[in-house]
GUDRENTI-944342 format. One record per residue: residue number from 1; residue in one letter; z negated, x, y negated of N, C-alpha, C in turn. Coordinates in steps of 0.05 Angstrom, whole numbers, plus 5000, padded with zeros to 4 digits. Layout:
residues N
+-----+----+------+------+------+------+------+------+------+------+------+
:   i : aa :  nzz :  nxx :  nyy : cazz : caxx : cayy :  czz :  cxx :  cyy :
+-----+----+------+------+------+------+------+------+------+------+------+
: NUM :  A :    Z :    X :    Y :    Z :    X :    Y :    Z :    X :    Y :
...
+-----+----+------+------+------+------+------+------+------+------+------+
END
This chain:
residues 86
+-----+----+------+------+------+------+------+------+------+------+------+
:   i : aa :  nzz :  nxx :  nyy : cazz : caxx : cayy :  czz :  cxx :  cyy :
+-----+----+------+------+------+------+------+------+------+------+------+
:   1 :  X : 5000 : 5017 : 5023 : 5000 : 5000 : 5000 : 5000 : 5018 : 4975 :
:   2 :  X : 5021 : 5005 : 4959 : 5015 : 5027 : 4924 : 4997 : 5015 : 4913 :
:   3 :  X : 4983 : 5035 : 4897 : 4966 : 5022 : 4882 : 4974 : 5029 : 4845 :
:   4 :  X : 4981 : 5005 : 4834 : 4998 : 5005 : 4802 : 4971 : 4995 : 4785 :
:   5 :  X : 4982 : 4998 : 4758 : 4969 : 4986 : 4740 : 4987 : 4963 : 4728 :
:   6 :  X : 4980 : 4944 : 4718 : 5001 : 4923 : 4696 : 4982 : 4922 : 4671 :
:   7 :  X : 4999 : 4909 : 4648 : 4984 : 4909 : 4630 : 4986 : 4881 : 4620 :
:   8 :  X : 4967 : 4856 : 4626 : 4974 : 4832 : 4604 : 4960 : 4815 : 4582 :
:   9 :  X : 4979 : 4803 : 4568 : 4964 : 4789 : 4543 : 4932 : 4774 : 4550 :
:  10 :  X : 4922 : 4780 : 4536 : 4896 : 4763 : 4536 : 4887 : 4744 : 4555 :
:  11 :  X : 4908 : 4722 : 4536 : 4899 : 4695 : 4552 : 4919 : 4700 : 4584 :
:  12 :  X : 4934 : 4701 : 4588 : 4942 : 4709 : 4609 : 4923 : 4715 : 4634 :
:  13 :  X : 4916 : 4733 : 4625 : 4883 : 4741 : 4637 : 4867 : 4730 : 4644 :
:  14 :  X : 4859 : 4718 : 4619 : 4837 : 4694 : 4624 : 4843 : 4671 : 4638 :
:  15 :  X : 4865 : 4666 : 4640 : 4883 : 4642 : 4661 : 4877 : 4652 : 4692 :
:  16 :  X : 4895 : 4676 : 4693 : 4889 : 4683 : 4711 : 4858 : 4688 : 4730 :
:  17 :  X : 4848 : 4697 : 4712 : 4819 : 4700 : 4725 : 4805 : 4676 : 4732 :
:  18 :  X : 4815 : 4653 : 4710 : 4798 : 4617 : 4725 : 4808 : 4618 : 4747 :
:  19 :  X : 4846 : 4616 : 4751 : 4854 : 4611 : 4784 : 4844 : 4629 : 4804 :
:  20 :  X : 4831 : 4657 : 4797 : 4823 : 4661 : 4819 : 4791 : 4657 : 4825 :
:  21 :  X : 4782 : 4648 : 4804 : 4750 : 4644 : 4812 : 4751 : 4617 : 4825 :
:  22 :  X : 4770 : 4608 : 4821 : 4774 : 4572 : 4833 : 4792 : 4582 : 4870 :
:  23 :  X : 4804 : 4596 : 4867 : 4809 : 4601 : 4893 : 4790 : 4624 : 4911 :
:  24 :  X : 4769 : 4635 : 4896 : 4756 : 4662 : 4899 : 4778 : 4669 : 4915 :
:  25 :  X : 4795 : 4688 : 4901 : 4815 : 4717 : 4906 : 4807 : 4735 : 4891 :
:  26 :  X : 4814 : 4761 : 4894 : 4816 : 4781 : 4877 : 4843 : 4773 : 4854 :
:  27 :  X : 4838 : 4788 : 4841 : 4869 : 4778 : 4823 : 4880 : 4796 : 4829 :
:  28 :  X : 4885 : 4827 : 4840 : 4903 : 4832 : 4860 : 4909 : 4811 : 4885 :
:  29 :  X : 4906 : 4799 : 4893 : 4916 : 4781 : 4913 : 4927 : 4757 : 4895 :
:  30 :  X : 4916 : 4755 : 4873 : 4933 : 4732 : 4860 : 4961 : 4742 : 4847 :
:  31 :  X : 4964 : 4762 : 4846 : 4987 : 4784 : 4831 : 4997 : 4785 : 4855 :
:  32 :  X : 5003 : 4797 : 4884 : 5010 : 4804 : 4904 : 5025 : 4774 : 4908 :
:  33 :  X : 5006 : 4757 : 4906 : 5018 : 4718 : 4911 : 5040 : 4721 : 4904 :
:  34 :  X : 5034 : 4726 : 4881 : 5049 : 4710 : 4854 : 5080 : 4727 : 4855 :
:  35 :  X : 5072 : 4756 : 4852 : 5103 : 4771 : 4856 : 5120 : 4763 : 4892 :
:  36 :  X : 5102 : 4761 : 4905 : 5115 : 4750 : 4933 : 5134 : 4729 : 4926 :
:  37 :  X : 5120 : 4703 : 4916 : 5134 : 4685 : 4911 : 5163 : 4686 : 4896 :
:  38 :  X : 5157 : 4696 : 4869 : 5179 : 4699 : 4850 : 5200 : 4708 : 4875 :
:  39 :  X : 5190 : 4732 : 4880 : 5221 : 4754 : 4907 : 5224 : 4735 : 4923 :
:  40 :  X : 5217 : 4708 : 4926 : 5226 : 4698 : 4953 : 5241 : 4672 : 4941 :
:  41 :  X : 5231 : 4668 : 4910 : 5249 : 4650 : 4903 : 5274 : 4662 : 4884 :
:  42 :  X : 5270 : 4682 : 4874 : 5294 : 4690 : 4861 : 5311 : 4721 : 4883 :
:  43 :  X : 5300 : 4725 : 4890 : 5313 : 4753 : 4901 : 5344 : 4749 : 4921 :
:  44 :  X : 5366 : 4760 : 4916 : 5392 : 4754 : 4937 : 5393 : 4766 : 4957 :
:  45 :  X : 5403 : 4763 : 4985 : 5405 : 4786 : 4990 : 5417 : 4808 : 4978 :
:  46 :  X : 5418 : 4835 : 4993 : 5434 : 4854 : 4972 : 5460 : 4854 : 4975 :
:  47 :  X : 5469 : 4844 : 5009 : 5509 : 4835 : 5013 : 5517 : 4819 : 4987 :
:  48 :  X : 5500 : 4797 : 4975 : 5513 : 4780 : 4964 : 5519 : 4785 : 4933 :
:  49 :  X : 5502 : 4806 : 4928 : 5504 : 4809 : 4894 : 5526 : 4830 : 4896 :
:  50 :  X : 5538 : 4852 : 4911 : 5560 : 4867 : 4909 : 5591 : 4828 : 4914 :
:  51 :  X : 5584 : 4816 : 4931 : 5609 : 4798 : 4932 : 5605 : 4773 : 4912 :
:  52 :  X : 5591 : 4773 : 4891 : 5586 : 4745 : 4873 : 5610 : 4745 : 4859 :
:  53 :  X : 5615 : 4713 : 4855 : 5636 : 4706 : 4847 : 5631 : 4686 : 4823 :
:  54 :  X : 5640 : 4685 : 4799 : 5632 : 4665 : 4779 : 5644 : 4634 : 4793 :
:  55 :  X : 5625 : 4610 : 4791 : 5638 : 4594 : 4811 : 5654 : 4579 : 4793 :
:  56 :  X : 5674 : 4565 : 4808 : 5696 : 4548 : 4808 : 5697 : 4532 : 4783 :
:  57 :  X : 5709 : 4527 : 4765 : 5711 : 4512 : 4740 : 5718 : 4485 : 4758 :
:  58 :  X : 5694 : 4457 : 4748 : 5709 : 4439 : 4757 : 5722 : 4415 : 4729 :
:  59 :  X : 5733 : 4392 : 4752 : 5752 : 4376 : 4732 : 5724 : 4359 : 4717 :
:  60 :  X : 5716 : 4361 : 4694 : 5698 : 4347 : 4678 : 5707 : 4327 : 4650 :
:  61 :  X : 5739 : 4327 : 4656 : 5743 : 4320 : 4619 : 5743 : 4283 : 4625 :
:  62 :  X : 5745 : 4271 : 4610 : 5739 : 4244 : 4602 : 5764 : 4226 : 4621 :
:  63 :  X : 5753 : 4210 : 4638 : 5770 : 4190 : 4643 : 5794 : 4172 : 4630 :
:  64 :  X : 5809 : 4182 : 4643 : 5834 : 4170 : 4630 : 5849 : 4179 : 4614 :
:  65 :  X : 5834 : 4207 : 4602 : 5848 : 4224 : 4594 : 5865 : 4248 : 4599 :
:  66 :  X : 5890 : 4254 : 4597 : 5899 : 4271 : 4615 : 5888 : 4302 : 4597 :
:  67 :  X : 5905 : 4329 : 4608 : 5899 : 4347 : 4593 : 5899 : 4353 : 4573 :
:  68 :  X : 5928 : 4349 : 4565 : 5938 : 4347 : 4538 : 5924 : 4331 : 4514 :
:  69 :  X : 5925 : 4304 : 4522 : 5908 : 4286 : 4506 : 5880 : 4290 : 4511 :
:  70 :  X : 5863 : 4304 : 4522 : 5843 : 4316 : 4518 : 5844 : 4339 : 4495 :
:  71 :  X : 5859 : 4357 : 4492 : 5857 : 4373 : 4482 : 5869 : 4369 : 4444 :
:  72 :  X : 5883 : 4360 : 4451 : 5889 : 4344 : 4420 : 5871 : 4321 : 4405 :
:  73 :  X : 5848 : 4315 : 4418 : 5831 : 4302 : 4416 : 5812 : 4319 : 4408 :
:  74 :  X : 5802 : 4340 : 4427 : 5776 : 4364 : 4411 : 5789 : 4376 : 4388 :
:  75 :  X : 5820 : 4383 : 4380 : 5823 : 4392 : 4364 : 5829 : 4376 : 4338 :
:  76 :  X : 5821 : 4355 : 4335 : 5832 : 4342 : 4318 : 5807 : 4345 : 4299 :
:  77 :  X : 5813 : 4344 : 4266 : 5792 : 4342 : 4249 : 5778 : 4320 : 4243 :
:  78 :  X : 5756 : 4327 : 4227 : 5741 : 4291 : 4215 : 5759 : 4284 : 4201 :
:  79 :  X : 5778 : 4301 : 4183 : 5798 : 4279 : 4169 : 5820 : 4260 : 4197 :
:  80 :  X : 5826 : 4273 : 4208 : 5853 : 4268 : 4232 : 5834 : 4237 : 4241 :
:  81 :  X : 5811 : 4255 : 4249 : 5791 : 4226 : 4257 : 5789 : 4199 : 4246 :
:  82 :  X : 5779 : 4203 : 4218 : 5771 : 4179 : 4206 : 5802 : 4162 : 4200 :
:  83 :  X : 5817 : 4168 : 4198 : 5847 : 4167 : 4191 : 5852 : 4146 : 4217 :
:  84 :  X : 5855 : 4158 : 4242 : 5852 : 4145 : 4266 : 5841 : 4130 : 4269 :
:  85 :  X : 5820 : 4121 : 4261 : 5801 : 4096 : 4274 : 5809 : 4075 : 4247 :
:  86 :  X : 5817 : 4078 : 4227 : 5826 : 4061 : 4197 : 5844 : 4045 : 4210 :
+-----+----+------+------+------+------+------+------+------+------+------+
END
């Protein structure tokens, strides 16, 4: 086992130290928890972050509208606008 130092804010601390007097842990075991968790909820494997791929653009634009008339629509100004609905 390594043994580190961390350094944190105040209240942090003081948070920390209620949850562990309410669970009696050491707050090394509440730190040990706590970084376990994070790595098990954020961590990738390591195959997958060399093959990540930005994912797939999907079809989201407005019913009934094709592309074109989608797009001449975002480009249009508040003048083009108000003009249009008159």
């Amino acid at each position: 086992m390594i043994r580190t130092q961390i350094q944190l804010p105040d209240e942090v601390f003081d948070r920390a130290k209620k949850v562990c007097e309410a669970r009696e842990i050491s707050l090394a075991e509440l730190a040990r928890r706590g970084l376990e968790y994070i790595l098990n909820v954020y961590s990738a494997p390591e195959d997958s972050l060399t093959d990540w791929q930005p994912p797939k653009p999907r079809r989201l634009g407005w019913k009934g509208l094709s592309d074109e008339e989608l797009k001449a629509e975002a480009q249009m100004t508040i003048t083009e606008l108000t003009l249009k609905r008159r």
